[in-house]
C-alpha positions as CSV (number, residue, x, y, z in Angstrom):
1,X,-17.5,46.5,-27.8
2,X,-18.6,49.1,-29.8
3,X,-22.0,50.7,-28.2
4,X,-23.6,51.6,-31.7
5,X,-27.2,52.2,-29.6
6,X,-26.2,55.4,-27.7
7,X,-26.0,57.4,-30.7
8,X,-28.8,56.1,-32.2
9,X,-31.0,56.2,-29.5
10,X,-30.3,60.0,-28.9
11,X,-31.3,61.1,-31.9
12,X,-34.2,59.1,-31.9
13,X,-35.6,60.1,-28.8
14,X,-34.5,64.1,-29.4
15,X,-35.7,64.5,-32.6
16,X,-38.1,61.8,-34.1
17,X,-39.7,60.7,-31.1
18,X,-39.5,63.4,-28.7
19,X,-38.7,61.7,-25.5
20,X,-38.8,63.6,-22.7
21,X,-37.6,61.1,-20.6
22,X,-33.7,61.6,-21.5
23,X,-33.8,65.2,-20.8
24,X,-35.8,64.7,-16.9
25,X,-32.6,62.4,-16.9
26,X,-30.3,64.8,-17.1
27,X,-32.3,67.3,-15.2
28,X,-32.2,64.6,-12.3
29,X,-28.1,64.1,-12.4
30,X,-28.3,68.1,-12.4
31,X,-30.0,67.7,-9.1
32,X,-28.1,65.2,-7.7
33,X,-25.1,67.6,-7.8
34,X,-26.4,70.5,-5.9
35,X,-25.6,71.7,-2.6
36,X,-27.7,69.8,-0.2
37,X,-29.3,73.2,0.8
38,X,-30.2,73.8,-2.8
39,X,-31.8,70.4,-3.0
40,X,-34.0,71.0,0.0
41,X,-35.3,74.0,-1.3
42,X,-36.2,72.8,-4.0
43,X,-38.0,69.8,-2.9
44,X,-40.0,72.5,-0.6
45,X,-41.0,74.1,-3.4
46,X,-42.0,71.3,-5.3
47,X,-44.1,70.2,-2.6
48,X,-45.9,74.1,-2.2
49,X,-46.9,73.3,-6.1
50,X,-48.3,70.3,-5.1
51,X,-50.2,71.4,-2.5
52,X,-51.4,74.5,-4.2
53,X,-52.2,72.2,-6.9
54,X,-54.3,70.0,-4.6
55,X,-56.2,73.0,-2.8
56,X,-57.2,74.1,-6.1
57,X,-58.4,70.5,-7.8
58,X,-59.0,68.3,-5.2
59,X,-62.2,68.2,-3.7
60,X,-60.6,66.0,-0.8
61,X,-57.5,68.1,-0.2
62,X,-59.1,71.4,-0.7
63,X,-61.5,70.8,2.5
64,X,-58.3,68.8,4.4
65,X,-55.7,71.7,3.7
66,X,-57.9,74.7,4.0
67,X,-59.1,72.9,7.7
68,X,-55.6,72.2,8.6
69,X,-54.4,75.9,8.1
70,X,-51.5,74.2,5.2
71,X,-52.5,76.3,2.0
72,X,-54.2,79.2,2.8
73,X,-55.1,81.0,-1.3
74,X,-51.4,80.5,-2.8
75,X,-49.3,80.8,0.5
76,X,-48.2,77.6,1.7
77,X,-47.2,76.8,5.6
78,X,-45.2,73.6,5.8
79,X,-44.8,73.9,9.5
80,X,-48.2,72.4,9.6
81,X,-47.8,69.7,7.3
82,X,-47.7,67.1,9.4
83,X,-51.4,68.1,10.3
84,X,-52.8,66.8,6.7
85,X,-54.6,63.5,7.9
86,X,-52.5,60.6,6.7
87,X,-53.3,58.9,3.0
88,X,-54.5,55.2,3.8
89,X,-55.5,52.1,1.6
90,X,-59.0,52.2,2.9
91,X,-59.1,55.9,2.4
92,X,-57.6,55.6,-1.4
93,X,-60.7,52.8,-1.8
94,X,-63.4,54.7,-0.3
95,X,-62.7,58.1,-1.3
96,X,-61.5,57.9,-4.8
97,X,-63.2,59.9,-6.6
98,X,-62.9,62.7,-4.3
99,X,-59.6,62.3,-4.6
100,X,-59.2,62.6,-8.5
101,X,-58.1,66.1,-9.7
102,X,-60.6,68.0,-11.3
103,X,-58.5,69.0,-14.7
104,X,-58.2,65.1,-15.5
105,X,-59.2,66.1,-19.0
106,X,-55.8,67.9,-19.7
107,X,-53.7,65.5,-18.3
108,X,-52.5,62.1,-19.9
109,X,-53.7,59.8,-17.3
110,X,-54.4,56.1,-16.5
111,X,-55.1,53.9,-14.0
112,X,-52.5,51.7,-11.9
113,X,-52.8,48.8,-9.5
114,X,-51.5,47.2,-6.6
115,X,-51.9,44.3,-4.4
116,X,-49.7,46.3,-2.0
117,X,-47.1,45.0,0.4
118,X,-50.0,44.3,3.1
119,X,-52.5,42.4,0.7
120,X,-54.9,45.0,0.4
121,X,-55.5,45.8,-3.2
122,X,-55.7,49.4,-4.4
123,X,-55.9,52.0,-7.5
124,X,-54.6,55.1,-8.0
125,X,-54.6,57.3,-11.1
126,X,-51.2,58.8,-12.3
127,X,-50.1,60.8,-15.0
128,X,-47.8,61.0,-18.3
129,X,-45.3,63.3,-16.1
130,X,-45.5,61.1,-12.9
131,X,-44.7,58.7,-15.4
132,X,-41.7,60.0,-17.4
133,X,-40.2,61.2,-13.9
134,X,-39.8,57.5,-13.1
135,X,-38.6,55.9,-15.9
136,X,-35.7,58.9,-15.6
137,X,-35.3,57.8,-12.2
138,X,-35.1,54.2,-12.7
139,X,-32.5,55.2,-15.4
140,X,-30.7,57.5,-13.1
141,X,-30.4,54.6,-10.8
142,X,-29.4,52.8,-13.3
143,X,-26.3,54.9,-14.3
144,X,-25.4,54.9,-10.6
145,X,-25.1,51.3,-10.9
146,X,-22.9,51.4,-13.6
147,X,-25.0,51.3,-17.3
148,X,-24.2,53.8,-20.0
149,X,-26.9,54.6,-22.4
150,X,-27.9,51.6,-24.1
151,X,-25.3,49.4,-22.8
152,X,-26.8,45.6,-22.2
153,X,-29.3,44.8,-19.6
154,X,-31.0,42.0,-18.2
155,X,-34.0,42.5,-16.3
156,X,-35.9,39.3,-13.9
157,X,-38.8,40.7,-13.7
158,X,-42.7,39.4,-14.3
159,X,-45.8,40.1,-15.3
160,X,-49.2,38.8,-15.9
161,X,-49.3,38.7,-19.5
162,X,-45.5,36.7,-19.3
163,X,-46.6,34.1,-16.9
164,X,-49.7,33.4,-17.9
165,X,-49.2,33.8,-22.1
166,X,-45.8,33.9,-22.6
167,X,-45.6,36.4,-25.0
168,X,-44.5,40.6,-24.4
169,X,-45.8,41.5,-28.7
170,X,-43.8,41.9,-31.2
171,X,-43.3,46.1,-30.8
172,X,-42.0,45.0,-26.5
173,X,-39.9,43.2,-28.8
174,X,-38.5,45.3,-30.8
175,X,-37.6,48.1,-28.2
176,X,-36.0,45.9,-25.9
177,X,-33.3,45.0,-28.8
178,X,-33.2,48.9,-29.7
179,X,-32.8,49.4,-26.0
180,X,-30.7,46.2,-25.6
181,X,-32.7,45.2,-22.8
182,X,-33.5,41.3,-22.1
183,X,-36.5,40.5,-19.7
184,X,-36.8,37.1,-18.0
185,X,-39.7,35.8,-16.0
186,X,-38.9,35.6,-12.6
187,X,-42.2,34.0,-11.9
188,X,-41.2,30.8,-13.4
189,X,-38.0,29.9,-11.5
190,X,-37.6,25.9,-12.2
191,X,-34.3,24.2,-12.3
192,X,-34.8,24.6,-16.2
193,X,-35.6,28.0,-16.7
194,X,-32.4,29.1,-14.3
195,X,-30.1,27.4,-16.5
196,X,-31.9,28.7,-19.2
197,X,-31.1,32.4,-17.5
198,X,-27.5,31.7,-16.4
199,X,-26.9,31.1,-20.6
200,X,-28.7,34.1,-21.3
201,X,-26.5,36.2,-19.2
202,X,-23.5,34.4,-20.7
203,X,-24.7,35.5,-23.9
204,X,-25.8,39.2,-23.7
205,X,-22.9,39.7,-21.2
206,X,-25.1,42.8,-19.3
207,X,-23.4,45.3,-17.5
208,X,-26.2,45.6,-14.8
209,X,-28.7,43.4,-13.8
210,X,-32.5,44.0,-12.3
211,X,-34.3,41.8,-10.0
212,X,-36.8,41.0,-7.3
213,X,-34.9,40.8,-4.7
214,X,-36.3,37.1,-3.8
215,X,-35.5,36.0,-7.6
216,X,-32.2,37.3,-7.5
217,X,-31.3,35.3,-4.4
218,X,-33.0,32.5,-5.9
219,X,-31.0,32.5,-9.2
220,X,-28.3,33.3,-6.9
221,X,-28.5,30.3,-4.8
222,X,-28.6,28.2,-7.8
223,X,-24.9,30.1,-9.6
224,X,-23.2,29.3,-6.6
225,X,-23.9,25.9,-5.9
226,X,-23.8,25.0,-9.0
227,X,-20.3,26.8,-9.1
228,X,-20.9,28.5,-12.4
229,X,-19.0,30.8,-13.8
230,X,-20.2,34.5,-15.3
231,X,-19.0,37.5,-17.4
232,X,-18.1,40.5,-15.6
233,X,-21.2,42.4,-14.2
234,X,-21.2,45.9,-12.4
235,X,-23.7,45.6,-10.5
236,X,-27.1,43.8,-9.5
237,X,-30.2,46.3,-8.4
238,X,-32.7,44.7,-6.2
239,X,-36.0,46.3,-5.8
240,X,-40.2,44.8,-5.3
241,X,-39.0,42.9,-2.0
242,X,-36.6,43.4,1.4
243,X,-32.4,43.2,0.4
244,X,-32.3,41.0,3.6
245,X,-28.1,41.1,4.4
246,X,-28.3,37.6,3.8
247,X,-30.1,37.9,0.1
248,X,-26.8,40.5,-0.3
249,X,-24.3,38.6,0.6
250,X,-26.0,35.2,-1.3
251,X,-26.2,37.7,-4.9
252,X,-22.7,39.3,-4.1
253,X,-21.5,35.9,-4.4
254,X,-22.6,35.0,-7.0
255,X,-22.3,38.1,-9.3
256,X,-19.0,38.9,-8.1
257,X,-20.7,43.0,-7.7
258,X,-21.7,45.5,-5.7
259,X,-25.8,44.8,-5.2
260,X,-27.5,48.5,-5.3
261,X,-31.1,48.6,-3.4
262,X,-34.0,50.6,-5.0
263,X,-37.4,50.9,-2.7
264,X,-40.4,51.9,-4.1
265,X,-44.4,51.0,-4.4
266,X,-46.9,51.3,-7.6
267,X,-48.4,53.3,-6.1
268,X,-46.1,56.1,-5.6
269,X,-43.2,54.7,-7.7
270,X,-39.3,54.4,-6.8
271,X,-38.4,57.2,-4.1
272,X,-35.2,56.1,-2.6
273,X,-32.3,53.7,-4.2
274,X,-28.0,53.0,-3.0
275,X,-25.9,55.4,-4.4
276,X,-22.9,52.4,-2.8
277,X,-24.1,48.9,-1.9
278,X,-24.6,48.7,2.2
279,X,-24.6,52.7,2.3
280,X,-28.0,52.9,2.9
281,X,-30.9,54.4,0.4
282,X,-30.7,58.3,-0.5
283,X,-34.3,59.7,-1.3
284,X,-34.9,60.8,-4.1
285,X,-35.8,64.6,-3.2
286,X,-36.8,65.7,-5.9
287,X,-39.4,63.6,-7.3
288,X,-40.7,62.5,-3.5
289,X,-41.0,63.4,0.2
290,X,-40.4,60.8,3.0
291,X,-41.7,60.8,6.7
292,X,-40.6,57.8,9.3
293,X,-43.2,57.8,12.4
294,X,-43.2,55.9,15.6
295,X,-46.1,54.2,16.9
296,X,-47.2,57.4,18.9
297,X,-46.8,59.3,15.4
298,X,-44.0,61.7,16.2
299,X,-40.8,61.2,13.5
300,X,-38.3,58.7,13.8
301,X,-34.2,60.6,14.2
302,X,-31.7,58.5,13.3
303,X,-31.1,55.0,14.1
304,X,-35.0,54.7,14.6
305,X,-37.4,52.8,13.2
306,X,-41.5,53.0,12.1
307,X,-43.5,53.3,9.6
308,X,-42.5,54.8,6.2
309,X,-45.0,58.0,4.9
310,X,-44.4,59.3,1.6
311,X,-45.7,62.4,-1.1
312,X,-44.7,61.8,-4.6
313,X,-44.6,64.9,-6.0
314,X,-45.0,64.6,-9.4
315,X,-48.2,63.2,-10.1
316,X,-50.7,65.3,-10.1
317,X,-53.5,63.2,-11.3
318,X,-54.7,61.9,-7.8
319,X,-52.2,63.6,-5.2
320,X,-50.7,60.7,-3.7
321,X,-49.9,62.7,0.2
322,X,-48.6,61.7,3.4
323,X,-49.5,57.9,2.1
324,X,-48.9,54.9,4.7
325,X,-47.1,52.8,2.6
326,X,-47.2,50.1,4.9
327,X,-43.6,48.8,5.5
328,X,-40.8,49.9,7.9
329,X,-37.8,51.4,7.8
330,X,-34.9,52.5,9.7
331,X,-33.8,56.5,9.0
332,X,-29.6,57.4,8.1
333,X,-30.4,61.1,7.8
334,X,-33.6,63.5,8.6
335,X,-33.9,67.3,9.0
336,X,-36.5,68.6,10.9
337,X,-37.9,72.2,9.6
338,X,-39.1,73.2,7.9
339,X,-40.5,70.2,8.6
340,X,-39.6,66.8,9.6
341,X,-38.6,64.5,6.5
342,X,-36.2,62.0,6.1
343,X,-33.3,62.2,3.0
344,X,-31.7,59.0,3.7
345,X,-32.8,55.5,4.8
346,X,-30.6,53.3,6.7
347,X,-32.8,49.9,5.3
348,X,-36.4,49.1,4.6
349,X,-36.9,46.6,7.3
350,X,-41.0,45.6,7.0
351,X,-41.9,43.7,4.1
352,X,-42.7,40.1,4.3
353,X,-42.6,37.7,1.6
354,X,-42.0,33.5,1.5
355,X,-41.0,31.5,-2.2
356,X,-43.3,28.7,-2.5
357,X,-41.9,25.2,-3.3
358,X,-42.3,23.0,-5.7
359,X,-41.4,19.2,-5.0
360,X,-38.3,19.4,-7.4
361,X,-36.9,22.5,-5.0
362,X,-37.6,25.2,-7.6
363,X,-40.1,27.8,-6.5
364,X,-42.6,30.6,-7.0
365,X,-41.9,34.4,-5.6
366,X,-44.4,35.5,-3.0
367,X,-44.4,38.5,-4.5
368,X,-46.2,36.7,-7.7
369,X,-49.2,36.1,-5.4
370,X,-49.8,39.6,-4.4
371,X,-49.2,41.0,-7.8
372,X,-51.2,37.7,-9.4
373,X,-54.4,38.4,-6.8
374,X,-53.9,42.1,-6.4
375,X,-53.4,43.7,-9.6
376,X,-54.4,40.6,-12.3
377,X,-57.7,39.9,-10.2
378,X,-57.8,43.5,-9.0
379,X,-62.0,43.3,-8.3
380,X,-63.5,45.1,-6.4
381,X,-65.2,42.4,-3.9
382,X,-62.1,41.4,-3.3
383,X,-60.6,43.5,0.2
384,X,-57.2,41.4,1.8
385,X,-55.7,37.9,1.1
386,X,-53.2,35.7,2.9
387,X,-52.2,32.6,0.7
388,X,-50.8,29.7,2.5
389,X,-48.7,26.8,0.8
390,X,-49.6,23.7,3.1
391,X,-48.1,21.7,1.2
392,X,-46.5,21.2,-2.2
393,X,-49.7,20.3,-3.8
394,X,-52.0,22.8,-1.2
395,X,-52.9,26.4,-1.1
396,X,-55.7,28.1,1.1
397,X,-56.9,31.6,-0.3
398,X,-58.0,33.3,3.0
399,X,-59.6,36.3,1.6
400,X,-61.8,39.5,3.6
401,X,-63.9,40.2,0.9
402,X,-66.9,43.7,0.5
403,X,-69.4,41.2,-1.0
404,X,-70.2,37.9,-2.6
405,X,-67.4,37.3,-5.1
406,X,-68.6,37.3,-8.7
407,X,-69.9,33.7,-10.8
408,X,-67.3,32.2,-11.7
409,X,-64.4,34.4,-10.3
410,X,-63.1,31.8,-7.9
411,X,-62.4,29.1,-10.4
412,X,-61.0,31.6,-12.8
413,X,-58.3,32.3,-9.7
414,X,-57.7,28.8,-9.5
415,X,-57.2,27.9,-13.0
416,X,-55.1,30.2,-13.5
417,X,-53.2,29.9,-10.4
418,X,-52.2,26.4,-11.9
419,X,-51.0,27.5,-14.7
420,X,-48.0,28.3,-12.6
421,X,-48.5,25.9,-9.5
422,X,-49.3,22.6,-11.6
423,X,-52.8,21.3,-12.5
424,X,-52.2,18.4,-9.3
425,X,-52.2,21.6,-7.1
426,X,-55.4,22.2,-4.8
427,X,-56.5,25.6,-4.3
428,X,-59.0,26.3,-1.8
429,X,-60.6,29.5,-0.1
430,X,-61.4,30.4,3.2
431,X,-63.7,33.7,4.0
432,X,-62.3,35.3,7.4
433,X,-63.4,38.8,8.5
434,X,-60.1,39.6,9.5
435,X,-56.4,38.7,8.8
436,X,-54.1,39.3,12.0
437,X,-51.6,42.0,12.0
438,X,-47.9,40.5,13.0
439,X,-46.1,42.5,16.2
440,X,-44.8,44.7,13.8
441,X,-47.9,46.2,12.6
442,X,-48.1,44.2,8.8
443,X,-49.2,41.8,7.4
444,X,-47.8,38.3,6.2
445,X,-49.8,37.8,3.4
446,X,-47.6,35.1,2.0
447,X,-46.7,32.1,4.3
448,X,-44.9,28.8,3.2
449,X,-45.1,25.9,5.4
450,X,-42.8,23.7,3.2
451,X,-39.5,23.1,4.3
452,X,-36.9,24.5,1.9
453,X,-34.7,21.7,0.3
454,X,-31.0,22.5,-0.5
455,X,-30.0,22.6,-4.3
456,X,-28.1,19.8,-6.1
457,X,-24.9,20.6,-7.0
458,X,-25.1,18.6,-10.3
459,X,-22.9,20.4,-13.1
460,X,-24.3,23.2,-15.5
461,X,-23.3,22.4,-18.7
């Protein structure tokens, strides 16, 4: 079929709009095909910037680096990186402001939000460049998956304003069908809407797909019991959740593809993503540096695991460095001077999520929870959750908290909770000072207690 969009869309971006986006693109493929050695120097470099940057603008850094001996006037000694204190959720909350860049009023910047893989919510600020650089990475990853420019895509994704309104306006729209992109809500995932999806695939015949990884096996689960039949895909990306081998295997099935893994936070955005489905994740060097530490805090070789660190170096709005993530991973490839970073994960092994279940078997991402709690309610008052289906009708909020929670904030979670649980559902809150860690150092902040039905395997028609 002809692809009348490419054209378009390149001269739109180029010369009417003047997307910069296409050409980090191609800067990024450029990358990609350097020498190894090349690449590494280059990252270096772009992490000096960053640090000079941050010694000069940050009133946070410019004590930590000067202290630690890393950035000493313009000259930069990464041997001693690994001295900068490590970037923490609690430090991100109660340092914020010292951690904002001073020449915020020449940069294109905004505020971002995340409920964060252990529960804890948290803001950063980040920048039109930080920005930019990760739309051309997703679309990087994207054309390693298989899409040409403006080729058909179908995205399961979510957010807020889907579930809760149903509606993306009317210019959302519009570029997704200049774009030829197609979003579905993958917070809603009822027996309904997936046959509702599998038709919409049929129809707009994508070449890739995106996903939470959860959804994906989800919709998954349903395609193949159901036995139905799709067009030709090229591949399925997975991201905002573990690619558990059995979540793989379940979506390989189904899709009759590769399934390409992409790992990444709000917070610092996308860093590492399969080049070859199973051949574990390759950093993205250019736009991000990666640390894996053990518990004694020494770096992981290969084959090990701990927890994953990581410096986005683009954003320069609030200098995202050394930043506990809060998930584990296992490392492919490291080097270790000038110092020790990792280029290649083998798999992200730490995050923890469980569907909730509805009584008709369909269910409700985990992830919706943290995202719902985390970046809808992001308050203030609110510190760490765990929510708990107890049943299929019952969920207990268990919530640290800094303070009383605002009138009226409480019964504006849970009515809008039911939007997507059901009005029958009973949502109730529990104040704890503490939510236990699991063994491996996170922690579950999503926990199902419903046993999972199996799927019919009435026809599609």
């Amino acid at each position: 079929m002809l692809n009348w969009r490419a054209p378009v869309l390149r001269v739109y971006d180029t010369w009417i709009s003047h997307n910069p986006i296409p050409g980090y693109c191609s800067f990024l493929h450029e990358f990609q095909s350097r020498p190894v050695s090349r690449q590494r120097e280059e990252q270096y470099e772009r992490l000096s910037q960053l640090l000079r940057h941050a010694a000069r603008n940050v009133p946070y850094y410019r004590d930590v680096l000067a202290a630690t001996g890393v950035v000493h006037g313009d000259h930069v000694n990464l041997e001693r990186f690994r001295q900068v204190p490590e970037l923490t959720r609690e430090v991100l909350r109660t340092k914020f402001d010292l951690l904002k860049s001073d020449d915020l009023v020449s940069r294109a910047w905004y505020k971002n939000s995340s409920g964060g893989s252990s529960g804890e919510p948290v803001t950063v600020l980040q920048d039109r460049y930080y920005n930019d650089m990760g739309q051309a990475l997703t679309g990087m990853h994207h054309s390693w998956a298989g899409r040409g420019f403006g080729e058909p895509f179908v995205k399961l994704w979510g957010s807020d304003r889907d579930v809760l309104f149903g509606t993306v306006g009317w210019r959302n729209k519009l570029s997704n069908f200049i774009r030829n992109q197609t979003f579905l809500n993958s917070f809603d995932l009822s027996r309904q809407r997936m046959q509702n999806y599998v038709r919409v695939i049929q129809r707009v015949r994508p070449v890739i797909i995106e996903a939470y990884a959860e959804s994906i096996y989800e919709l998954a689960r349903y395609i193949n019991a159901e036995q139905i039949k799709l067009p030709p895909i090229r591949s399925v990306v997975t991201s905002a959740g573990t690619l558990y081998p059995f979540i793989r295997e379940e979506v390989t099935r189904a899709f009759d593809c590769p399934v390409l893994n992409r790992y990444g936070s709000r917070e610092v955005g996308s860093f590492a993503g399969e080049r070859e489905a199973g051949a574990g994740l390759k950093v993205f060097t250019c736009t991000h540096f990666v640390e894996i530490l053990d518990e004694a805090g020494e770096p992981c070789g290969a084959g090990e695991e701990g927890e994953v660190l990581v410096t986005c170096l683009t954003n320069y709005a609030m200098p995202i460095i050394r930043y506990r993530i809060g998930d584990r991973a296992v490392v492919a490839a490291a080097v270790s001077t000038p110092t020790p970073s990792v280029e290649k994960l083998a798999t992200v092994t730490g995050r923890m999520m469980d569907a909730f279940l509805r009584r008709d078997g369909s269910t409700i991402p985990g992830y919706f929870f943290v995202h719902f709690l985390g970046v809808v309610h992001k308050s203030g008052w609110l510190k760490k959750t765990q929510i708990i289906q107890q049943d299929y009708d019952s969920i207990l909020i268990k919530m640290v908290t800094a303070g009383q929670p605002p009138e009226g904030a409480l019964e504006e979670i849970r009515s809008s909770l039911q939007r997507v649980t059901g009005t029958a559902c009973q949502v109730n809150f529990e104040f704890v000072d503490a939510i236990p860690k699991l063994a491996s150092g996170k922690y579950r902040y999503t926990v199902s207690l419903v046993s999972r039905p199996p799927h019919s395997t009435s026809a599609v028609q």
